[in-house]
MIDOSE-1310 file (N, C-alpha, C; in nm, 2 decimals, decimal comma, always signed):
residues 191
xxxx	+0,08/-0,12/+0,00/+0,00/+0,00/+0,00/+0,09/+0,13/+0,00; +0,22/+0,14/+0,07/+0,29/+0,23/+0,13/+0,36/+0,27/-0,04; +0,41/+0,16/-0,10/+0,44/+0,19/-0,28/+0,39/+0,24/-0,32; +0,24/+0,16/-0,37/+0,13/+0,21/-0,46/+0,08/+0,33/-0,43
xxxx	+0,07/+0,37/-0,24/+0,06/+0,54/-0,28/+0,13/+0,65/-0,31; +0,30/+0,59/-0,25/+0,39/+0,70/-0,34/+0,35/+0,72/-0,48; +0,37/+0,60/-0,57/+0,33/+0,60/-0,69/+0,27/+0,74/-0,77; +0,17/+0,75/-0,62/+0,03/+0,84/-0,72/+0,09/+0,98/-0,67
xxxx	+0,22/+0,98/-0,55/+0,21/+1,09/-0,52/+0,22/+1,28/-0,67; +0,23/+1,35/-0,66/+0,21/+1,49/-0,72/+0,39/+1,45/-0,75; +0,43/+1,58/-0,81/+0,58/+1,62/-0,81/+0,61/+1,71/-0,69; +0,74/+1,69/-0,62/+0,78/+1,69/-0,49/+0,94/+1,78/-0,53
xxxx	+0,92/+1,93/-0,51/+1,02/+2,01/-0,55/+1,17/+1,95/-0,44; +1,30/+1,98/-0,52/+1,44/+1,92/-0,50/+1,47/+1,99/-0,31; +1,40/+2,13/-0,29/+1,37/+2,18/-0,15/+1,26/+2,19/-0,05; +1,22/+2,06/-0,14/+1,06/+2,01/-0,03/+1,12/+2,03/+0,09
xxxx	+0,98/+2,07/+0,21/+1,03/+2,01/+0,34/+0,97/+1,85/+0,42; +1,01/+1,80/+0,48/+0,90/+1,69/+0,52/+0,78/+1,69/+0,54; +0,72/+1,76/+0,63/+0,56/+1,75/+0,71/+0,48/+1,78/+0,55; +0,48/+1,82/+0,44/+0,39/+1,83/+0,39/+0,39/+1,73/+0,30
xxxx	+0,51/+1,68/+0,22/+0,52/+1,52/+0,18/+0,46/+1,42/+0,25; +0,49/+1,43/+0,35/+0,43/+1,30/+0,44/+0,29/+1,31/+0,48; +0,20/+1,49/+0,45/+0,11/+1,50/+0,47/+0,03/+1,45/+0,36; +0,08/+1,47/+0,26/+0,04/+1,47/+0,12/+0,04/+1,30/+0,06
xxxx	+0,16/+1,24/+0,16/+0,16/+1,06/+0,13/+0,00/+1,02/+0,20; +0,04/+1,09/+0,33/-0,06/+1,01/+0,41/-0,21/+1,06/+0,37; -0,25/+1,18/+0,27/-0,41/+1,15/+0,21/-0,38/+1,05/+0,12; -0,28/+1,00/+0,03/-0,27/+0,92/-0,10/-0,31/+0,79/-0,01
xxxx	-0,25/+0,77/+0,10/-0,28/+0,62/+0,14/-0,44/+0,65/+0,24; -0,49/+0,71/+0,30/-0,61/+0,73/+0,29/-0,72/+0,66/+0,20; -0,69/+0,72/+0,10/-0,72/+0,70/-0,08/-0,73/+0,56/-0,11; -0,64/+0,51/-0,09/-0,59/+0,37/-0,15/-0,73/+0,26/-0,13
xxxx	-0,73/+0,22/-0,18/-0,87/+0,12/-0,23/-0,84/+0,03/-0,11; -0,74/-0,05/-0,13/-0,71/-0,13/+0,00/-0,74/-0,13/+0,15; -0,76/-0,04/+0,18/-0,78/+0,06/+0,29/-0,95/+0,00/+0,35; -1,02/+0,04/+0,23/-1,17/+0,00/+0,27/-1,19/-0,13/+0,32
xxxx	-1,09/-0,24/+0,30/-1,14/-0,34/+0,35/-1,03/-0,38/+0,52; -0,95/-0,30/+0,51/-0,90/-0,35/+0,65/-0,94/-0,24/+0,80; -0,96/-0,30/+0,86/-0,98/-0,24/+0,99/-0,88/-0,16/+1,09; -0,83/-0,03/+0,99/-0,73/+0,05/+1,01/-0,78/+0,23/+1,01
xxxx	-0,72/+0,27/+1,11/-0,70/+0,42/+1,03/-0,55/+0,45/+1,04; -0,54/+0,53/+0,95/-0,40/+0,63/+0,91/-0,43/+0,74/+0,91; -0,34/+0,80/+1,06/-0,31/+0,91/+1,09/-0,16/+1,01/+1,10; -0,21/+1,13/+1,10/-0,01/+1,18/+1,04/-0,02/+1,21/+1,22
xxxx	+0,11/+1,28/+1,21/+0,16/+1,33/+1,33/+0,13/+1,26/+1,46; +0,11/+1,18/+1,50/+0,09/+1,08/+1,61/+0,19/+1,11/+1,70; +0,13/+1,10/+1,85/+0,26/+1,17/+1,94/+0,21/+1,04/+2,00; +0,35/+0,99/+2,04/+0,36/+0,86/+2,17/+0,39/+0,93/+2,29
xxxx	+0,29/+0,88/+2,37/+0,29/+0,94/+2,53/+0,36/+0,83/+2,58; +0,34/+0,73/+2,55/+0,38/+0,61/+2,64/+0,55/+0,57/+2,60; +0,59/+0,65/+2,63/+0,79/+0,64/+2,61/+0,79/+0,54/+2,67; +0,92/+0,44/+2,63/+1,00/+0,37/+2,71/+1,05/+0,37/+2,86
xxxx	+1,13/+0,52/+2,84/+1,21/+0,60/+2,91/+1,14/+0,75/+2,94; +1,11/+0,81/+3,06/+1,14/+0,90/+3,14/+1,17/+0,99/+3,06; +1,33/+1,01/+3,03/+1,43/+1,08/+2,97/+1,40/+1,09/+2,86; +1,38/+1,02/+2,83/+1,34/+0,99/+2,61/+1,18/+1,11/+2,58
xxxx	+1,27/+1,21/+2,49/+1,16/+1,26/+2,42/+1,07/+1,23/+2,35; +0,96/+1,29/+2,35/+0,85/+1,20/+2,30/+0,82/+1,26/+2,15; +0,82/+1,15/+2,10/+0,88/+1,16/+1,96/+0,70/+1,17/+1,89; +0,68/+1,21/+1,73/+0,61/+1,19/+1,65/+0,63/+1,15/+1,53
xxxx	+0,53/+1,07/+1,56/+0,54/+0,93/+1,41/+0,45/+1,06/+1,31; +0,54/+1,00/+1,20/+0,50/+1,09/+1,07/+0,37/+1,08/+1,01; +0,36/+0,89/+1,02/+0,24/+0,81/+0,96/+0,22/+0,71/+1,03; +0,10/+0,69/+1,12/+0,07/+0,57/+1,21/-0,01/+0,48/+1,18
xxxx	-0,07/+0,39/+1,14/-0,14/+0,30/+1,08/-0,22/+0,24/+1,21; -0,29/+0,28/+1,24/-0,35/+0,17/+1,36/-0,45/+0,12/+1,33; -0,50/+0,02/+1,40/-0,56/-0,09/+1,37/-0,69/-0,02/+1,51; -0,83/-0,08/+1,45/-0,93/-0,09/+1,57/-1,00/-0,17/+1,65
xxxx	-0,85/-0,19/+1,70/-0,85/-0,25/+1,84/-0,85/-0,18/+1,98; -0,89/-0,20/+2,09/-0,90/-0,11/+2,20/-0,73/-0,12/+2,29; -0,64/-0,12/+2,21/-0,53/-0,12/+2,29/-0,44/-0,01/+2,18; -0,39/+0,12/+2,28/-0,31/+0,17/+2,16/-0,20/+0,14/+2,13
xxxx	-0,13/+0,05/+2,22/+0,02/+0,06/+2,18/+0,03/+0,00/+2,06; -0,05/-0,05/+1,99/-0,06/-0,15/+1,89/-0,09/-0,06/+1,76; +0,04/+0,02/+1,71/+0,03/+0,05/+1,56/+0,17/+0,00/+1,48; +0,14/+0,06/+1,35/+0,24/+0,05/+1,27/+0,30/+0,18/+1,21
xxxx	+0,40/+0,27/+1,25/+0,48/+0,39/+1,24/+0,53/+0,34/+1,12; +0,50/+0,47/+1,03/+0,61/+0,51/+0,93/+0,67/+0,63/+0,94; +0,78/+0,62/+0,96/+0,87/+0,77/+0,99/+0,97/+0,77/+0,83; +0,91/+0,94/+0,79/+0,93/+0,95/+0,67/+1,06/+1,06/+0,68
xxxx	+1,17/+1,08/+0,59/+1,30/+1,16/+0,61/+1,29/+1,17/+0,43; +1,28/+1,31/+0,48/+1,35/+1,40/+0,33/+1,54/+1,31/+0,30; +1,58/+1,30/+0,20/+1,70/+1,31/+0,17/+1,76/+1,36/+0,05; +1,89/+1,41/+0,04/+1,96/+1,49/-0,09/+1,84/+1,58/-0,10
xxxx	+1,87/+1,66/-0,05/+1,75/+1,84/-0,01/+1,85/+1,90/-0,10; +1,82/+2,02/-0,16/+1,86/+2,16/-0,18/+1,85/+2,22/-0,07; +1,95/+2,34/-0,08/+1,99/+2,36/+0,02/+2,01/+2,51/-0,06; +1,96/+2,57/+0,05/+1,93/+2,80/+0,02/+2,04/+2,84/-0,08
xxxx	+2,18/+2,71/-0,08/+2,28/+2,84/-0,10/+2,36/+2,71/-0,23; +2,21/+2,64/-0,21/+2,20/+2,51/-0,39/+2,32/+2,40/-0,37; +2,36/+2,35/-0,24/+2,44/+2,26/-0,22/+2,32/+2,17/-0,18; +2,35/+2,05/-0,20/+2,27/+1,91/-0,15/+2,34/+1,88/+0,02
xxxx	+2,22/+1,86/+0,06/+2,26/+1,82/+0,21/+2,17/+1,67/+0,19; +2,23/+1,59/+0,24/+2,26/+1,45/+0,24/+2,13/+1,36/+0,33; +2,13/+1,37/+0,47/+2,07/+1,41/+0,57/+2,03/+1,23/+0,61; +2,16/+1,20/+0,57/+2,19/+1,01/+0,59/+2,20/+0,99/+0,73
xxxx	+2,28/+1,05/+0,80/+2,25/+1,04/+0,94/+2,17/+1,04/+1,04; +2,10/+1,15/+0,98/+1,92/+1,21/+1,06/+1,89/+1,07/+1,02; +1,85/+1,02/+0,90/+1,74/+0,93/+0,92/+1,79/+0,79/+1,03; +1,94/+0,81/+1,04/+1,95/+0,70/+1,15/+1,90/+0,72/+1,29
xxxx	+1,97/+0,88/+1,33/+1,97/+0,86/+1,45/+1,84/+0,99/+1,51; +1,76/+0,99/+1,42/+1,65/+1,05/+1,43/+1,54/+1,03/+1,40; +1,53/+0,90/+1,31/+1,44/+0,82/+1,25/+1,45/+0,70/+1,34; +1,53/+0,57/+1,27/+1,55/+0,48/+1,29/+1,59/+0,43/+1,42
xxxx	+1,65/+0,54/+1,49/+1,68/+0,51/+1,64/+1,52/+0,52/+1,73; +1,42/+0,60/+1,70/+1,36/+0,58/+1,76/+1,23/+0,45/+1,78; +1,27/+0,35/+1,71/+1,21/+0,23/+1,69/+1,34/+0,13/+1,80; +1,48/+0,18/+1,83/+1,54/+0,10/+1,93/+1,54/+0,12/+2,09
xxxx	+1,53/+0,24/+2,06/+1,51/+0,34/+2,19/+1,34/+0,29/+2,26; +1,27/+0,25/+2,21/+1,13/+0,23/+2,24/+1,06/+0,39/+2,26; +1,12/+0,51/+2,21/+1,08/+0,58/+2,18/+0,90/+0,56/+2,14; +0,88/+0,51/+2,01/+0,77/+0,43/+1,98/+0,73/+0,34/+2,04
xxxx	+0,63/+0,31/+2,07/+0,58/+0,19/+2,18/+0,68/+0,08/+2,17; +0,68/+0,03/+2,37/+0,81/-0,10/+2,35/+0,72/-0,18/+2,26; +0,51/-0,21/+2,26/+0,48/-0,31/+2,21/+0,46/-0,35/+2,06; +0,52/-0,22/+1,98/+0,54/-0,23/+1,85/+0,67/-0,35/+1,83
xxxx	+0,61/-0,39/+1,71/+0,72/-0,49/+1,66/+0,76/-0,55/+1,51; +0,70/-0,43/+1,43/+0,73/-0,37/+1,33/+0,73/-0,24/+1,31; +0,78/-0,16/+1,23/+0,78/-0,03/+1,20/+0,84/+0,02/+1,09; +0,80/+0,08/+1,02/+0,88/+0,15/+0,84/+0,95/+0,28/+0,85
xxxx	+1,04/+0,32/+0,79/+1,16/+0,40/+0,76/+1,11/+0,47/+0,62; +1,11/+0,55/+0,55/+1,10/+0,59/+0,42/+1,18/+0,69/+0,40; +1,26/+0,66/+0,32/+1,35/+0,79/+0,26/+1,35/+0,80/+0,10; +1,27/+0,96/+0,12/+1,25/+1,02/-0,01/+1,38/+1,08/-0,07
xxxx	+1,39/+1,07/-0,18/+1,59/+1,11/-0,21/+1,49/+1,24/-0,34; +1,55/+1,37/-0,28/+1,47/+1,49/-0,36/+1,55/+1,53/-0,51; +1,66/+1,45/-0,48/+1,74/+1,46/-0,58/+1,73/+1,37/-0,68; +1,63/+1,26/-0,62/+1,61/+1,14/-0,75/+1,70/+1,00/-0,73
xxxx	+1,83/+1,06/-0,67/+1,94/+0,92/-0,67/+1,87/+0,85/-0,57; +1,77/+0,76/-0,58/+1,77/+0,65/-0,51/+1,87/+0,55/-0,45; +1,98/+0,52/-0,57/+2,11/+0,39/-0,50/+2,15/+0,48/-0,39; +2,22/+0,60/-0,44/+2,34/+0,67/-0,38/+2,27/+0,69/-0,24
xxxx	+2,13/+0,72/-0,19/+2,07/+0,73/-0,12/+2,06/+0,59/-0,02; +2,04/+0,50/-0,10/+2,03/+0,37/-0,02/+2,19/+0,37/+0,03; +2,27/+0,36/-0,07/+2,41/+0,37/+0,01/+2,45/+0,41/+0,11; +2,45/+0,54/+0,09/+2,47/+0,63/+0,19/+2,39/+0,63/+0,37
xxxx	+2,28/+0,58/+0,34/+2,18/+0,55/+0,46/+2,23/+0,39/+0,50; +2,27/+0,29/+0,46/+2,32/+0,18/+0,51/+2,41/+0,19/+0,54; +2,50/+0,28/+0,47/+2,67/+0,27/+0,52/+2,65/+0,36/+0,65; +2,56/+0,41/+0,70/+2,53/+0,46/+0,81/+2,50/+0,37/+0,96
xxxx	+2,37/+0,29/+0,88/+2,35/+0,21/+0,96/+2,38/+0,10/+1,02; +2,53/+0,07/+0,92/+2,58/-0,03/+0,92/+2,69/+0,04/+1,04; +2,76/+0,19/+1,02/+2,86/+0,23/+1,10/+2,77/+0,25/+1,26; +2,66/+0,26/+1,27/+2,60/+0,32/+1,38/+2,52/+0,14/+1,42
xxxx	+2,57/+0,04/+1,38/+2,50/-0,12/+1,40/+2,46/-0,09/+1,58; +2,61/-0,11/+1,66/+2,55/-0,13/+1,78/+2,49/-0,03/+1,86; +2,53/+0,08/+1,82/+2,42/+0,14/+1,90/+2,26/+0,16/+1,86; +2,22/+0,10/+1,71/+2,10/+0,03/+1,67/+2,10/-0,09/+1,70
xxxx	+2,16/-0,18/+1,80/+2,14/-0,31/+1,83/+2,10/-0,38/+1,69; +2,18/-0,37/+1,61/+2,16/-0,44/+1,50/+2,17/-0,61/+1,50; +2,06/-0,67/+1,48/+2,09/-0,81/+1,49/+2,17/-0,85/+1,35; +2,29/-0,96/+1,33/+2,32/-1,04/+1,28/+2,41/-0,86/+1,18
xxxx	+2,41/-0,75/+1,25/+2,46/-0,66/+1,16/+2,49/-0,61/+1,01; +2,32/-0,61/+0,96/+2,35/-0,62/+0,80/+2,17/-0,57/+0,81; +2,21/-0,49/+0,66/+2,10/-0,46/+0,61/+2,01/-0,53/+0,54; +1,93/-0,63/+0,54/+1,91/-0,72/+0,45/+1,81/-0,71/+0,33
xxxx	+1,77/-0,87/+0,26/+1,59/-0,77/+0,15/+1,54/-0,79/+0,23; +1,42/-0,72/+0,21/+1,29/-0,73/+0,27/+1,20/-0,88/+0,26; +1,14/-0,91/+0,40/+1,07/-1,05/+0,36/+0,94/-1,01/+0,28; +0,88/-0,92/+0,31/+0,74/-0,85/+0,26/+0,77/-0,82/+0,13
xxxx	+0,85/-0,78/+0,06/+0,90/-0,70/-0,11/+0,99/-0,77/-0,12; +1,02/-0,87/-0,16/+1,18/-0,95/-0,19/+1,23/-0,90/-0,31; +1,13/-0,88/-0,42/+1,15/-0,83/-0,53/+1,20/-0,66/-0,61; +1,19/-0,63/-0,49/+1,20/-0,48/-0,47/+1,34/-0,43/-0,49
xxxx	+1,43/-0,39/-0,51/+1,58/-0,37/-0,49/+1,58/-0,26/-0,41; +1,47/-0,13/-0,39/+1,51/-0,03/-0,28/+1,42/-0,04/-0,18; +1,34/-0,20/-0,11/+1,33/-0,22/-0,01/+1,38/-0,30/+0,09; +1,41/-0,26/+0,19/+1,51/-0,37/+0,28/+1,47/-0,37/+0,37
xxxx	+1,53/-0,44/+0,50/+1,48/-0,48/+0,65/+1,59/-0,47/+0,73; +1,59/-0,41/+0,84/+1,66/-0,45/+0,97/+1,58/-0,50/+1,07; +1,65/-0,58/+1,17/+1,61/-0,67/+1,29/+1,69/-0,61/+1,41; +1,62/-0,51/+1,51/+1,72/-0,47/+1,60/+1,64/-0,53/+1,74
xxxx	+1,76/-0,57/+1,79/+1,71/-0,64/+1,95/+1,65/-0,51/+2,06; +1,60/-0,54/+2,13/+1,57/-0,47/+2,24/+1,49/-0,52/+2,37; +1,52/-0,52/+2,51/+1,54/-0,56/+2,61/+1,38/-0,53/+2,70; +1,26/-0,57/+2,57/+1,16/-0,51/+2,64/+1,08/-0,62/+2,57
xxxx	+0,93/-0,65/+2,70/+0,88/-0,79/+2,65/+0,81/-0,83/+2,47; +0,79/-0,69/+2,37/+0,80/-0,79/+2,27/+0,87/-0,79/+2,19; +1,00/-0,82/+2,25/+1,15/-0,86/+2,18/+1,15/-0,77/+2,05; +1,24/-0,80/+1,99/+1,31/-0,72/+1,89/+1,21/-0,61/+1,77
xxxx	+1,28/-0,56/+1,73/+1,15/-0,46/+1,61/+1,27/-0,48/+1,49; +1,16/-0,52/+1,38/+1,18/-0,55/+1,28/+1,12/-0,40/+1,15; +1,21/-0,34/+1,10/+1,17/-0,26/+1,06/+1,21/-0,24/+0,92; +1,12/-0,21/+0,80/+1,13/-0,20/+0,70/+1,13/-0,08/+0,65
xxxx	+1,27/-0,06/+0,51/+1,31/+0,04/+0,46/+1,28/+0,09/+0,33; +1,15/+0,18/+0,30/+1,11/+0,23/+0,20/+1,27/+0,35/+0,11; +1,33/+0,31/+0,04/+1,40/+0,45/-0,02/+1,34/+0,48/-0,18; +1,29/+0,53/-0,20/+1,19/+0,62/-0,30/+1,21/+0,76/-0,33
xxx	+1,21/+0,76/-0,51/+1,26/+0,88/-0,56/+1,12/+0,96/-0,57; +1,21/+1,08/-0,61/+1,05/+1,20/-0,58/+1,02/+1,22/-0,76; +0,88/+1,26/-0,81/+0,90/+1,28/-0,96/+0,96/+1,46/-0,98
């Protein structure tokens, strides 16, 4: 679903910012035909009250997929990250890091509920390079493995899209009752 509504998204300028991309994904997946028959809503900006940690800021999921059931810790986050942005003064900024330790860290952190145990990553590359994008974001995640408690330390394919080349999966451990989060990596070019 998360594809097929990029798909339809509009054209997405080289100095987009996030919140309105991600505003603009999350009516397309609204949209989505698929939608009508599962027992979900998708909501943008989702704030988790229920941190892990005390200390741990409370983070907002970009795209929350929940399900209607009477328990909330029970969704599915997609945290979306601009990448290769223009930049005021027309240099590309990168912003491979952010989505590690600003994105994807907060699926290890339990930032997002400890009882999630999936969650998605999406990185829009504004510049179009999808590989150099994937690169760049794994050679990250790959340098930043243990403090993402990376299992088996590797970016792998995805079990859900095997067929896909720019979707992938990580499996990071975490020390909370439902074990590890498994989290899947959308990298998608903008038109």
């Amino acid at each position: 679903m998360i594809l097929t509504a990029w798909d339809s998204m509009p054209p997405i300028a080289a100095d987009s910012r996030e919140d309105p991309v991600t505003d603009e994904l999350c009516k397309k997946l609204r949209a989505a035909k698929e939608l009508v028959e599962l027992p979900l809503q998708i909501r943008p900006q989702v704030v988790e009250l229920d941190c892990a940690d005390d200390d741990v800021d409370q983070g907002r999921m970009d795209i929350a997929f929940i399900p209607t059931v009477p328990d909330e810790s029970i969704y599915f986050a997609l945290e979306c990250k601009r990448v290769n942005a223009r930049q005021a003064n027309n240099k590309t900024r990168r912003y491979f890091s952010e989505y590690v330790t600003e994105g994807l860290m907060r699926f290890v952190t339990g930032q997002y509920s400890q009882a999630v145990r999936h969650g998605g990553m999406l990185a829009f590359a504004l510049d179009g390079d999808v590989k150099g994008t994937m690169k760049g974001v794994v050679k990250n995640i790959i340098e930043k493995r243990e403090q993402l408690k990376l299992v088996r330390g590797e970016v792998g394919t995805s079990r859900y899209v095997p067929t896909n080349e720019y979707v992938r999966e990580t499996r990071h451990s975490r020390s909370v009752a439902a074990g590890d989060v498994l989290v899947q990596h959308f990298f998608l070019p903008v038109k």
